[in-house]
N, C-alpha and C positions, 0 to 999 in steps of 0.2 A: 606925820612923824610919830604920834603917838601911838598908831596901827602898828608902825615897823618895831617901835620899842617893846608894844606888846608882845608882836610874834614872834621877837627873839627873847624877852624872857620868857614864853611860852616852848621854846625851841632849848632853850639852855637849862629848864626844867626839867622837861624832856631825855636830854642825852642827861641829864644828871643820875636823874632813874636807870635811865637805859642801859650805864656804865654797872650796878649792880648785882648782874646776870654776869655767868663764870662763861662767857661766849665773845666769840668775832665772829667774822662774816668772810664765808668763801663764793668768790663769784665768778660768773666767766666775761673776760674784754674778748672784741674783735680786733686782734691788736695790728694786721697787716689784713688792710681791704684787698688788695690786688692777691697778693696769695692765698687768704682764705686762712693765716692766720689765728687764732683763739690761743688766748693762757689764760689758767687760774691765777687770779687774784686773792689774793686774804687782807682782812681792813678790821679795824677797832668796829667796835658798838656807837662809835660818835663818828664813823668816816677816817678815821685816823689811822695813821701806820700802815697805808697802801702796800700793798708788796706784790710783783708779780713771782708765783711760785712755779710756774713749769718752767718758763725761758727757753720752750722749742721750737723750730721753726715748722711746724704744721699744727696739724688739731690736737687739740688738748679741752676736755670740758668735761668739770664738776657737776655730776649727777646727784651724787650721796656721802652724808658723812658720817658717821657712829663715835658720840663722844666725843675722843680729839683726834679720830682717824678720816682721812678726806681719802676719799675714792672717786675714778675720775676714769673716761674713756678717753682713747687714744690711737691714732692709727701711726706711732711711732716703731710700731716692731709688725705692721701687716705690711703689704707688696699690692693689694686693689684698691680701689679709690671706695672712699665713704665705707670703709672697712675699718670695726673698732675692735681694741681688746682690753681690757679690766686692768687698771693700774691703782697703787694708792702710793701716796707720798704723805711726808708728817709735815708740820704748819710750818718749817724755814726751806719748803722744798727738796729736802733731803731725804735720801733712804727710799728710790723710787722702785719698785718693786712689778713686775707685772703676775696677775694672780691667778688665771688661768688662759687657757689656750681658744675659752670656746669666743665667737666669733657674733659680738655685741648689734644688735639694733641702736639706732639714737634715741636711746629711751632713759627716759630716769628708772632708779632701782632702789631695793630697798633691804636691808641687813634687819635678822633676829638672833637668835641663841647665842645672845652674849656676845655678837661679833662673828660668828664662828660661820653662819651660812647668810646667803643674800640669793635675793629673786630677781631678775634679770629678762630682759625681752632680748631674743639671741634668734640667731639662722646655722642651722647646718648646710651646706653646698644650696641649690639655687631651689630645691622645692620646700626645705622644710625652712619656712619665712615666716618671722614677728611669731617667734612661740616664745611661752615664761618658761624660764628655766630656773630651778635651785643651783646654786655654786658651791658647794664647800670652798669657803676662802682659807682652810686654814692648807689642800692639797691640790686647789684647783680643780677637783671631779663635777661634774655636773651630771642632774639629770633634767630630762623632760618633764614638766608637768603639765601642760596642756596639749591637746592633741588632734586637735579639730584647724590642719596643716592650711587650709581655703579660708581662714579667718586671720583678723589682726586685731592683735593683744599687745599693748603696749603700757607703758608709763605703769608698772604693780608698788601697789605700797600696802605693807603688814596693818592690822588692827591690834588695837593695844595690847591685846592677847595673846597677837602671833598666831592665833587661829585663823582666820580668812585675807583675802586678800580682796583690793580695789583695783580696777584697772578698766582702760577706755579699751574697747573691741568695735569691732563690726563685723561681721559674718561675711561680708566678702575683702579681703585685703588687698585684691588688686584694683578695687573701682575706688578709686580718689576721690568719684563726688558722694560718696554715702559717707554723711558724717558718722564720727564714732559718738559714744554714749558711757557714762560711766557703769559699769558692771562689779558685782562680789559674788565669791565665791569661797569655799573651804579651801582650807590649803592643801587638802588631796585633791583639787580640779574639780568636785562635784558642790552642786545648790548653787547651780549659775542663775544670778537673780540680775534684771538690770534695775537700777536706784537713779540714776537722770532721768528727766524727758524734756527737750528741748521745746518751748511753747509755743504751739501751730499757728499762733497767731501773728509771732514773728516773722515780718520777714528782711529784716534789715541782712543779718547773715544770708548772704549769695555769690561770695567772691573765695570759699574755701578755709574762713576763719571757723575756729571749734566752734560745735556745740557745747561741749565739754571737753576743757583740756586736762591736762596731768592733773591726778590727785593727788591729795599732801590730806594726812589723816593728823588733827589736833587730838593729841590720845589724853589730854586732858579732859577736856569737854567732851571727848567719844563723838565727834563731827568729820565729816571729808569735807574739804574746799578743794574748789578745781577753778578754772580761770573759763569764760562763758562768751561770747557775744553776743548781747543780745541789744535790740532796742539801738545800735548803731557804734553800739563801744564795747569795750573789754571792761567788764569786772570780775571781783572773787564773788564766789558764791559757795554757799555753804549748802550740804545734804545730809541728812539724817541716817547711820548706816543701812538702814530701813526701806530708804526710801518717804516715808510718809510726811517727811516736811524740808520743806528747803524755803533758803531765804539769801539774801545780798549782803555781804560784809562789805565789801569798799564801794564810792562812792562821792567822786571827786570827780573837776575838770579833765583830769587826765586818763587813760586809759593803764588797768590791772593787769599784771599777767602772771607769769610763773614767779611762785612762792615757797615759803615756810614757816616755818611753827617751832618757837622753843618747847623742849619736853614739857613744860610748865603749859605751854599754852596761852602765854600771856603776852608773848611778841611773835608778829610775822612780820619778814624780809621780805620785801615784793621788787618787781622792777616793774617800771612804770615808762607810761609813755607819754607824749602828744598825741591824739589822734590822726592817723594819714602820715605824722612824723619820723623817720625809720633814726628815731634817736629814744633809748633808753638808758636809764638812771634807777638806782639802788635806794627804797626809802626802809626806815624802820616804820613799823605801826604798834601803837601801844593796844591792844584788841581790846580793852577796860574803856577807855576814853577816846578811842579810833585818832588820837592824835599819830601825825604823819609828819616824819624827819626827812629831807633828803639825804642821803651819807656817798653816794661817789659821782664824782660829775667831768673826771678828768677824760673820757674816753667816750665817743659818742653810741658804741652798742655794750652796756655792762648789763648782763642778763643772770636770770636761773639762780640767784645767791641763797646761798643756805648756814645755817647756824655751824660753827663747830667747838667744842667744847674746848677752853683754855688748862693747856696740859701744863699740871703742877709737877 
């Protein structure tokens, strides 16, 4: 008894802190298994105030959010299957907007100049596949920025400077079993450097899971985190934009996966799993004291959650 009274004053600690940060938590449910189903979600810093925000009966999933704007792809205004297009809606679901026409990968993205443009893993008709593109969000125009059409580039995320970008590739995009690696680059597509290397020594990864998955840049600390398998489980792992040093942030029974990072740098949202379990759950982590909260447990796949900023 004593154990459980600890871990909940340890837990009630915890959100007390936690509540301090001007943030909620936007995530994506599997909300209908048999249709294939997904809505955004938005939830308090303590689990609290669940809401679902799209309420559509197809795909809907939160990539990115800037501030207190949530941006989200969607295949509610395409006509092919696994076909997305760039929406954003405000935090009671209202005011849904679609923002340009180009024709989205399943990829997370990422927004700089004050809001005003975002980089994107996108297809034009059926050869030009998994290229980054810039958006101007504020007209919809895009352009190409990568161009190497035989390659896949997916998951881009800005560096605090908005000069380079991260992002997993592999030189060839249509062989499935070459795993990707994480790659930077300047934000005019030149000084492609790769910064992962998956440890040869491993071989627990052999059924298709990352060597490196999406990266999520902590622009506090100047680190990329990406989610790994390695050694027979999923954790976060941390990389120096460099390259020259990497190490393991999480580290629990449970198995890590796609995350983020408040602008501070001082909390990451993760979803977490059992191992071999196809049931995932939304924790906070305090990154100071690796203390870990559960916050949504009503739906058995709540994935990909990300910070969004509480509009005053």
């Amino acid at each position: 008894m004593k154990k459980y009274l600890l871990l909940f004053t340890l837990l009630g600690g915890f959100a007390g802190k936690a509540q301090q940060p001007g943030y909620r938590i936007v995530y994506n449910v599997l909300h209908d298994t048999a249709k294939g189903n997904y809505e955004v979600f938005i939830m308090d810093m303590d689990g609290g105030n669940q809401k679902n925000l799209s309420n559509y009966a197809g795909l809907d999933w939160v990539y990115r959010t800037y501030k207190d704007r949530i941006f989200f792809i969607s295949d509610r205004d395409t006509t092919c299957k696994r076909c997305y297009k760039l929406f954003e809606m405000d935090q009671q679901g209202n005011n849904i907007k679609k923002l340009s026409d180009l024709v989205l990968e399943d990829s997370w993205m990422d927004v700089r100049n004050n809001g005003k443009e975002m980089i994107v893993s996108a297809s034009i008709g059926k050869d030009i596949r998994m290229q980054l593109f810039l958006v101007n969000l504020e007209d919809g125009s895009y352009r190409q920025l990568t161009k190497d059409t035989s390659a896949y580039h997916a998951d881009p995320v800005f560096s605090p400077d908005e000069r380079q970008i991260a992002f997993r590739y592999r030189s060839n995009r249509r062989d499935r079993n070459m795993k990707t690696e994480i790659f930077i680059m300047d934000d005019d597509g030149t000084g492609i450097k790769q910064i992962t290397h998956y440890p040869k020594a491993d071989t627990s990864n052999s059924t298709g899971e990352y060597h490196a998955g999406p990266p999520r840049w902590n622009r506090k600390e100047n680190f990329i985190s990406y989610m790994s398998f390695q050694k027979g489980k999923y954790e976060v792992y941390a990389v120096a934009p460099n390259g020259d040093k990497q190490w393991k942030i999480t580290g629990d029974e449970k198995d890590s996966g796609w995350h983020d990072w408040t602008p501070d740098g001082r909390w990451m949202v993760v979803d977490k799993s059992i191992p071999k379990m196809k049931i995932y759950d939304i924790y906070l982590m305090n990154i100071d004291t690796r203390e870990l909260k559960p916050l949504a447990t009503s739906w058995k796949y709540e994935q990909a959650p990300s910070f969004v900023e509480i509009k005053k």
